[in-house]
C-alpha positions as CSV (number, residue, x, y, z in Angstrom):
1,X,139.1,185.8,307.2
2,X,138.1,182.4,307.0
3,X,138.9,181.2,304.1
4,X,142.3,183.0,304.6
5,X,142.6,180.7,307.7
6,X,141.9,177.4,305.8
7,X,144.2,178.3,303.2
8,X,146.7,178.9,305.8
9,X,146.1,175.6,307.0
10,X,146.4,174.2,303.9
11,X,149.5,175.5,302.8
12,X,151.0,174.7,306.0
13,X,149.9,171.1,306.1
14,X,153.6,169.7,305.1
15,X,154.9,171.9,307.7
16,X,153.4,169.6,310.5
17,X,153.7,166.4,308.3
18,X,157.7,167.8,309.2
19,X,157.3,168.3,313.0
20,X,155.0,165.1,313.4
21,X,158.2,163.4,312.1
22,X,160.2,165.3,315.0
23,X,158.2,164.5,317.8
24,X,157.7,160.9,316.8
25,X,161.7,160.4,316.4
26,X,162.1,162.4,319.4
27,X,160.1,159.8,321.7
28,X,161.9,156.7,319.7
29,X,165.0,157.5,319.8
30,X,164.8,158.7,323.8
31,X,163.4,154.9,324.3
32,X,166.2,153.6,322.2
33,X,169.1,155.5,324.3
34,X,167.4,155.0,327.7
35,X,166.4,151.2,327.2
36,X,169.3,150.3,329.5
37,X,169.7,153.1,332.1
38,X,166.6,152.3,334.1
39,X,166.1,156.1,335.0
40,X,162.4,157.4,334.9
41,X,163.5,161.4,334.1
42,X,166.0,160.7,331.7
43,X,163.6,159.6,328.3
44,X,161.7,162.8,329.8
45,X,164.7,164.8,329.4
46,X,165.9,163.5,326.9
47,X,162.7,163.7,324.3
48,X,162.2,167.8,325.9
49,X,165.9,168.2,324.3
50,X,165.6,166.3,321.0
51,X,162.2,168.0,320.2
52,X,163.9,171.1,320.9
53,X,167.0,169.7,319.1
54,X,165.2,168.6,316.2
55,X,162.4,172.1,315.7
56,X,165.0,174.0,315.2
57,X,167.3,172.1,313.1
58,X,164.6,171.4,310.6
59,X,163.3,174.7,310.6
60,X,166.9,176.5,309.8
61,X,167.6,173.7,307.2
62,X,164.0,173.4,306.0
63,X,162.0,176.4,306.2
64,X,163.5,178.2,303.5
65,X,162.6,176.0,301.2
66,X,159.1,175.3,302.5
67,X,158.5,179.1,302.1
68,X,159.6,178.9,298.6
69,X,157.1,176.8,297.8
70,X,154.3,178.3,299.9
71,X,154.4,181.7,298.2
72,X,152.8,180.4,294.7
73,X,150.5,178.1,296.7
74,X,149.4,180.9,299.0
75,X,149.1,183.1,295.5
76,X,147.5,180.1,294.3
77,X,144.5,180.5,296.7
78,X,144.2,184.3,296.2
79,X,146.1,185.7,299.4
80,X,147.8,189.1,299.1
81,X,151.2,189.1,300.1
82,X,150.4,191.5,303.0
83,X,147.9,188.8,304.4
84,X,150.0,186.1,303.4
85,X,153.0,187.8,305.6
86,X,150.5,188.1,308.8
87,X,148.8,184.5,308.6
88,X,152.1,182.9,308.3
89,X,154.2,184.3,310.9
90,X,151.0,184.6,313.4
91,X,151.2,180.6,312.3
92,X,154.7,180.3,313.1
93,X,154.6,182.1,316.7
94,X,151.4,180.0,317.6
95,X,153.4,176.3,316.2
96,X,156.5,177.9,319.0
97,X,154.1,178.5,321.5
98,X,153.0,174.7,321.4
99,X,156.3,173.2,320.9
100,X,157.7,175.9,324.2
101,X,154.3,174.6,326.5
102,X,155.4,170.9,325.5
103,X,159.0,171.5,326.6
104,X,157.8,173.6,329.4
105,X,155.7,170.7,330.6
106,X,158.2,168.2,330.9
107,X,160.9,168.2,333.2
108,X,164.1,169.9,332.2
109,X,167.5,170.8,333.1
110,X,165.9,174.6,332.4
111,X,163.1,176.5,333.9
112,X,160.8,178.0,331.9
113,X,162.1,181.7,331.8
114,X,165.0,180.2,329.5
115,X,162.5,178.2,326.9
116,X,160.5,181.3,326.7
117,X,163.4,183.4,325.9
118,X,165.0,180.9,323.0
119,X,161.6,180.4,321.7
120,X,161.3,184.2,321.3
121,X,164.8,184.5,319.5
122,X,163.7,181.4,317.5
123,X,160.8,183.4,315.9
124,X,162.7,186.1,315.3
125,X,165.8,184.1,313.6
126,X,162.6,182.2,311.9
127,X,161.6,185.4,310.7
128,X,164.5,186.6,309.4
129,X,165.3,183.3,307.3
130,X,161.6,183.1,306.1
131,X,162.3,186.6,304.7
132,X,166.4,186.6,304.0
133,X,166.7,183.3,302.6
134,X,163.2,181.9,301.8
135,X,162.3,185.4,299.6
136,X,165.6,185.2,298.3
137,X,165.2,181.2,297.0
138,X,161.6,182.5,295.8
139,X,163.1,185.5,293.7
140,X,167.0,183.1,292.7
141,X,165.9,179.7,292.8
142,X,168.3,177.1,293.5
143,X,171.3,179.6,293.5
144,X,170.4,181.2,296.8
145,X,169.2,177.7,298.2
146,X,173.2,176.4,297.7
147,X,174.4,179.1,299.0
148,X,172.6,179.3,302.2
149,X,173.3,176.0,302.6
150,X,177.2,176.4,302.2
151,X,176.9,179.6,304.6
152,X,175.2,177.4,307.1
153,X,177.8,174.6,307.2
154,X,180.4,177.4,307.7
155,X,179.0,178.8,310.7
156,X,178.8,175.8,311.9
157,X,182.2,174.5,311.2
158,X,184.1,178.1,311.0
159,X,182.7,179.7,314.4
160,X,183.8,176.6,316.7
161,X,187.5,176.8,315.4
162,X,187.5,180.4,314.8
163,X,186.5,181.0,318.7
164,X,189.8,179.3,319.6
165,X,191.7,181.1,317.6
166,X,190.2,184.2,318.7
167,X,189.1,184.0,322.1
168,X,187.3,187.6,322.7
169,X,184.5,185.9,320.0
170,X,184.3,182.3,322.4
171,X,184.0,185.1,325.6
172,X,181.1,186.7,323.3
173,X,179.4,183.5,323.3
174,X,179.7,182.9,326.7
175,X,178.5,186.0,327.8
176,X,175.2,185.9,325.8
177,X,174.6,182.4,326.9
178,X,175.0,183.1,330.7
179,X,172.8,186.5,329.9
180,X,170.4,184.2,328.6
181,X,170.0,181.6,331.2
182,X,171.2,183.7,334.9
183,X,168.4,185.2,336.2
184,X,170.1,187.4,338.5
185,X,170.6,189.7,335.0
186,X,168.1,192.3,334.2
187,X,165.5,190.1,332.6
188,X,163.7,193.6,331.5
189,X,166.7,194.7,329.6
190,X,167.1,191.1,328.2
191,X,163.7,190.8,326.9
192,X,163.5,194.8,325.6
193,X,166.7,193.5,323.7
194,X,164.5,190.5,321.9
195,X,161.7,192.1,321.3
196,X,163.4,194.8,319.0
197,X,165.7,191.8,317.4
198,X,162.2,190.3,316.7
199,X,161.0,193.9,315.2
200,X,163.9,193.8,313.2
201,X,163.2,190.8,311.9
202,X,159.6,191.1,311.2
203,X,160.3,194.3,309.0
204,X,162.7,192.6,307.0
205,X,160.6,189.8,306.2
206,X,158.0,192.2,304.9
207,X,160.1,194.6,302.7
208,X,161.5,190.9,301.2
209,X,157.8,189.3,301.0
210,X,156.2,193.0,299.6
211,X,157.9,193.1,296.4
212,X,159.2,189.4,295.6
213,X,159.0,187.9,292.4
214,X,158.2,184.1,292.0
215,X,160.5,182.2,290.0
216,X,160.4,178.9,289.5
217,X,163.5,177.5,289.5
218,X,163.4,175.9,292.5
């Protein structure tokens, strides 16, 4: 168990080389924006939201890739895939649970009921692109990193001007948003709701991790 830890340590190192960078340009760039606004809360806000901001952007543009190249290393150091598959994603909940407690500590325009709840759909949405997309680079190569990459850029392009087109999609969107952050909805039935999205997502990732091929084209 041990040396399954430290191998998970070490294959995981560039992952926090990655978030170190976050949290650093988070603080800098809140003391660039508030150098003239004189108000004590707002660099607080401000780095809670760009850490936020900037986890999750890096690990939907980068954590495909960096699971494509831990699988050989994690190989490499004579890990199973089924151990492999728990260290890393017991890894990735305890790396949410951090970044969530530094959010929660600072003050924010949201309460801590609402960080909890996106950082349990973020490990779940991690989940499922560790195991979608990352197992599909692994088995591909660069073939299935272009084209996630191309998918991503039209969700994120194609959803905003599609929803004004069609309307009953931007009411969708509003309706899981206020479900997400009014309390006076049944948290219970909310959280039951993420919890099986998250079981969903777990069993993907391991039917892509148990049987995936390494190729190295990447």
């Amino acid at each position: 168990m041990i040396r399954d830890l430290k191998a998970t340590f070490e294959i995981k190192k560039y992952n926090e080389i990655f978030y170190g960078i976050i949290v650093f340009g988070a603080v800098l760039l809140s003391l660039i924006i508030t150098a003239c606004t004189e108000d004590d809360l707002t660099i607080i806000e401000l780095c809670a939201s760009f850490i936020a901001g900037g986890y999750i952007g890096m690990s939907i543009f980068f954590k495909p890739f960096l699971v494509a190249t831990d699988f050989p290393r994690a190989l490499s150091f004579g890990m199973t895939r089924k151990k492999m598959f728990i260290y890393t994603r017991l890894y990735d909940l305890v790396e949410i649970i951090i970044i969530s407690l530094i959010i929660i500590a600072l003050p924010s325009v949201v309460g801590a009921s609402v960080v909890l709840k996106v950082a349990a759909l973020c490990f779940g949405l991690f989940s499922l692109i560790s195991g979608a997309v990352g197992n599909s680079i692994i088995r591909f190569g660069k073939n299935a990193y272009w084209v996630y990459y191309v998918g991503i850029f039209v969700i994120m392009f194609g959803v905003p001007r599609l929803s004004h087109i069609v309307p009953a999609i931007r009411d969708c969107f509003a309706s899981a948003f206020d479900h997400l952050v009014n309390p006076v909805y049944n948290q219970l039935g909310i959280w039951l709701g993420i919890i099986v999205f998250i079981v969903v997502t777990l069993i993907i990732n391991w039917l892509t991790t148990r049987k995936v091929a390494v190729n190295n084209d990447l």
